[in-house]
PyMOL commands that place a pseudoatom at each C-alpha (Angstrom):
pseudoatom trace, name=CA, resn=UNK, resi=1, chain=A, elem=C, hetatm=0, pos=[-135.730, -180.736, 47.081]
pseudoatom trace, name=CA, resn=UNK, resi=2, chain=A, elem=C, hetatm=0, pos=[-134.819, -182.608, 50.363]
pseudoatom trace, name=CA, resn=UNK, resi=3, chain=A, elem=C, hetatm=0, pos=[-132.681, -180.346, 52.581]
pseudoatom trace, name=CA, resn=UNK, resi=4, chain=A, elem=C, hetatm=0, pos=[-128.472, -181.680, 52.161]
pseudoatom trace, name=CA, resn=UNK, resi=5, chain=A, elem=C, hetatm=0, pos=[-127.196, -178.719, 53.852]
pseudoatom trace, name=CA, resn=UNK, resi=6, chain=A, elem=C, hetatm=0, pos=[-127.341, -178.398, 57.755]
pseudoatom trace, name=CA, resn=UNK, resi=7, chain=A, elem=C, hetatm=0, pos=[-125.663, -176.808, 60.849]
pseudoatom trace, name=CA, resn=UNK, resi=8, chain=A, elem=C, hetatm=0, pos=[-122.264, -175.825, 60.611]
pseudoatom trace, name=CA, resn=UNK, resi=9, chain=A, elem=C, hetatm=0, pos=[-121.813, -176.251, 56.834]
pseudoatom trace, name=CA, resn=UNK, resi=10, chain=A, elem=C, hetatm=0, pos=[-125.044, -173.801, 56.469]
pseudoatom trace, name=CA, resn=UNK, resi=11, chain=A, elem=C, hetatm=0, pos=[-123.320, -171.013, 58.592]
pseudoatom trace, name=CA, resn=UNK, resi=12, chain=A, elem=C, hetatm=0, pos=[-119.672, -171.763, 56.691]
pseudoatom trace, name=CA, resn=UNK, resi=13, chain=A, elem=C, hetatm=0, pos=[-121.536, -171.004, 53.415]
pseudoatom trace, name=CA, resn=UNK, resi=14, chain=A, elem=C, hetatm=0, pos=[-123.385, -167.913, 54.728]
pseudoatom trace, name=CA, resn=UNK, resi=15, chain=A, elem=C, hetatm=0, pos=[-120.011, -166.278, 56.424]
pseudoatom trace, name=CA, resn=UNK, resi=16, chain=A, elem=C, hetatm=0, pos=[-117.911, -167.244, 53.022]
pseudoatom trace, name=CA, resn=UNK, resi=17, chain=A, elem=C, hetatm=0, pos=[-120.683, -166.214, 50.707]
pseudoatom trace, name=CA, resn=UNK, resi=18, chain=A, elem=C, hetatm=0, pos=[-120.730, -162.623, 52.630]
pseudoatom trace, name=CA, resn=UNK, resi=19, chain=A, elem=C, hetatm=0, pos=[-116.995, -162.081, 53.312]
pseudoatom trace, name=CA, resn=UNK, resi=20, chain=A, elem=C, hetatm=0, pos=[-116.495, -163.254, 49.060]
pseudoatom trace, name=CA, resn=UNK, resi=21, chain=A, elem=C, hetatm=0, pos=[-118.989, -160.673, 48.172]
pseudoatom trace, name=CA, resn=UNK, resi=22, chain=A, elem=C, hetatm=0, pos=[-117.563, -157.970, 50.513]
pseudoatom trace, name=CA, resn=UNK, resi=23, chain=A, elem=C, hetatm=0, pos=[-114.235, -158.183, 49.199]
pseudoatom trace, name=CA, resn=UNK, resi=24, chain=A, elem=C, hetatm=0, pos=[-115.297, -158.470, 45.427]
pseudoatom trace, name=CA, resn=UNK, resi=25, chain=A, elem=C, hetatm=0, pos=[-116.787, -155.278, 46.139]
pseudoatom trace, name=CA, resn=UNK, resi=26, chain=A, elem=C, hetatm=0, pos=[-114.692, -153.850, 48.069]
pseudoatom trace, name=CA, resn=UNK, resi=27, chain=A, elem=C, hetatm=0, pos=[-111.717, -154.610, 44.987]
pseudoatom trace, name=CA, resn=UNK, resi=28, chain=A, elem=C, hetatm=0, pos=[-114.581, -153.567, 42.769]
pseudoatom trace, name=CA, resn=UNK, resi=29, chain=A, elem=C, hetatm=0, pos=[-114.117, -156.959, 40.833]
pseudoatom trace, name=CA, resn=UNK, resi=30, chain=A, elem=C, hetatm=0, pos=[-116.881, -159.252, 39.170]
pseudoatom trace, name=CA, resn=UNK, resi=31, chain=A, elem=C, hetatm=0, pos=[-115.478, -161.921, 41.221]
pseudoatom trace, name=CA, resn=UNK, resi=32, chain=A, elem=C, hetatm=0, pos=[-117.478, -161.106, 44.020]
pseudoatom trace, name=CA, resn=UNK, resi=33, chain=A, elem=C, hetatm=0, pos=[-120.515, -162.477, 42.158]
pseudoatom trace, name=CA, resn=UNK, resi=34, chain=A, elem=C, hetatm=0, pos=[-119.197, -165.758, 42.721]
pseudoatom trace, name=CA, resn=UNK, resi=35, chain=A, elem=C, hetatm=0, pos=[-120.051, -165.441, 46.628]
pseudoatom trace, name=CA, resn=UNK, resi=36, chain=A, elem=C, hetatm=0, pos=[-123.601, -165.471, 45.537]
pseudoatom trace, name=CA, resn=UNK, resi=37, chain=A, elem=C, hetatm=0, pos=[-123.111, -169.525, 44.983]
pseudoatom trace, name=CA, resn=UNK, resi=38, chain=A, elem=C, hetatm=0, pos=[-122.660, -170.175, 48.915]
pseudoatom trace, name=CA, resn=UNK, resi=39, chain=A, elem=C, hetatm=0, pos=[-124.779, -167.733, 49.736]
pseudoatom trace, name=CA, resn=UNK, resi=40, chain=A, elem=C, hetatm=0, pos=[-127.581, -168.899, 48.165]
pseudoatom trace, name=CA, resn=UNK, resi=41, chain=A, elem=C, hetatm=0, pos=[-126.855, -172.820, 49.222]
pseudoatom trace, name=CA, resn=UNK, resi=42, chain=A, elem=C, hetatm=0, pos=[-126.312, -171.866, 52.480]
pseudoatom trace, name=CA, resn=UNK, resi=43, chain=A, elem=C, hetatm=0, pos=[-130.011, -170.110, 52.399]
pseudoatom trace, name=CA, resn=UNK, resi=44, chain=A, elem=C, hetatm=0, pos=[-131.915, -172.926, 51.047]
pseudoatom trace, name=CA, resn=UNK, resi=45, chain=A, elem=C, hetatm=0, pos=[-130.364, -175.244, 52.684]
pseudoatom trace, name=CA, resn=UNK, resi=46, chain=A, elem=C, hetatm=0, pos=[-129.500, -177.635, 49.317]
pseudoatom trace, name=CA, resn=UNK, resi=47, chain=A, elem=C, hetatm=0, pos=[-126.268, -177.806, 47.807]
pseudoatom trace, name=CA, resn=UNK, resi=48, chain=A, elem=C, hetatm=0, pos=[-126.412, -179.621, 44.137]
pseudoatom trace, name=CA, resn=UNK, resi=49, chain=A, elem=C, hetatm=0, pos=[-122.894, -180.485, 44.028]
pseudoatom trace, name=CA, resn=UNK, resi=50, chain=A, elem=C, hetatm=0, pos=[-123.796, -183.103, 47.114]
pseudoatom trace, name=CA, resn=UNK, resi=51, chain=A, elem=C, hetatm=0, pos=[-126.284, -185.228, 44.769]
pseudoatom trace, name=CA, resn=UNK, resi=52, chain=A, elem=C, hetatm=0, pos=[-124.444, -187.035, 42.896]
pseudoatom trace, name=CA, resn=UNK, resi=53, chain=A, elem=C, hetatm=0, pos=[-122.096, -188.097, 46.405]
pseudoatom trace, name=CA, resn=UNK, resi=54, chain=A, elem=C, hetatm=0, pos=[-125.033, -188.717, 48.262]
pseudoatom trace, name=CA, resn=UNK, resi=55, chain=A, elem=C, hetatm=0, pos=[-123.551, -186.456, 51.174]
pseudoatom trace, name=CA, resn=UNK, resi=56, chain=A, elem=C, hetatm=0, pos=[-125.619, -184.477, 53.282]
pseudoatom trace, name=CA, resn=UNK, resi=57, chain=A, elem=C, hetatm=0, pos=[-124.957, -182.838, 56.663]
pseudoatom trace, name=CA, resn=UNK, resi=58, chain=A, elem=C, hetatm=0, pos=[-128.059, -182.530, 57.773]
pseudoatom trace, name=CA, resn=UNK, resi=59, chain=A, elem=C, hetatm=0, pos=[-129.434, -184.524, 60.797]
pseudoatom trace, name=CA, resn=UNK, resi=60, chain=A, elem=C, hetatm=0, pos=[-131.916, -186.864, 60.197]
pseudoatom trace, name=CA, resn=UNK, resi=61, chain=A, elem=C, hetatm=0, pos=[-133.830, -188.763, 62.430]
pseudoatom trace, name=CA, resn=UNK, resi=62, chain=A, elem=C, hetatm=0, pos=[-134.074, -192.246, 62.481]
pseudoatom trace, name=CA, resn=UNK, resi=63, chain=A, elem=C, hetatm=0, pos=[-136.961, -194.351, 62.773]
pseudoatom trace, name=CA, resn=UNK, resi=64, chain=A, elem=C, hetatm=0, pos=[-137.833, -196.372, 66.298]
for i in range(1, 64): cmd.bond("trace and resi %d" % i, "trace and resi %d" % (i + 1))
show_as sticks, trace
zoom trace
């Protein structure tokens, strides 16, 4: 899996995937399973909803 998921958009999905699992709990709703998703994308750094857009926000380096 090449990395799609970089920088800003890596922290985003970190803090939301957190803050949606906090509250799920803290409401004591099964909702807050659905914070895992970001989490986990923000983690490993690969988000497979970007594939089939060809988006990524990681930097890349181009060749000289």
């Amino acid at each position: 899996m090449k990395p799609n998921v970089g920088g800003i958009d890596k922290i985003i999905r970190i803090i939301a995937g957190l803050s949606i699992i906090a509250v799920g709990a803290y409401f004591q709703s099964w909702w807050g399973a659905a914070g895992l998703i970001p989490l986990a994308t923000g983690l490993i750094n690969w988000c497979p909803a970007y594939l089939p857009f060809g988006w990524s926000t990681c930097k890349t380096k181009e060749a000289e």
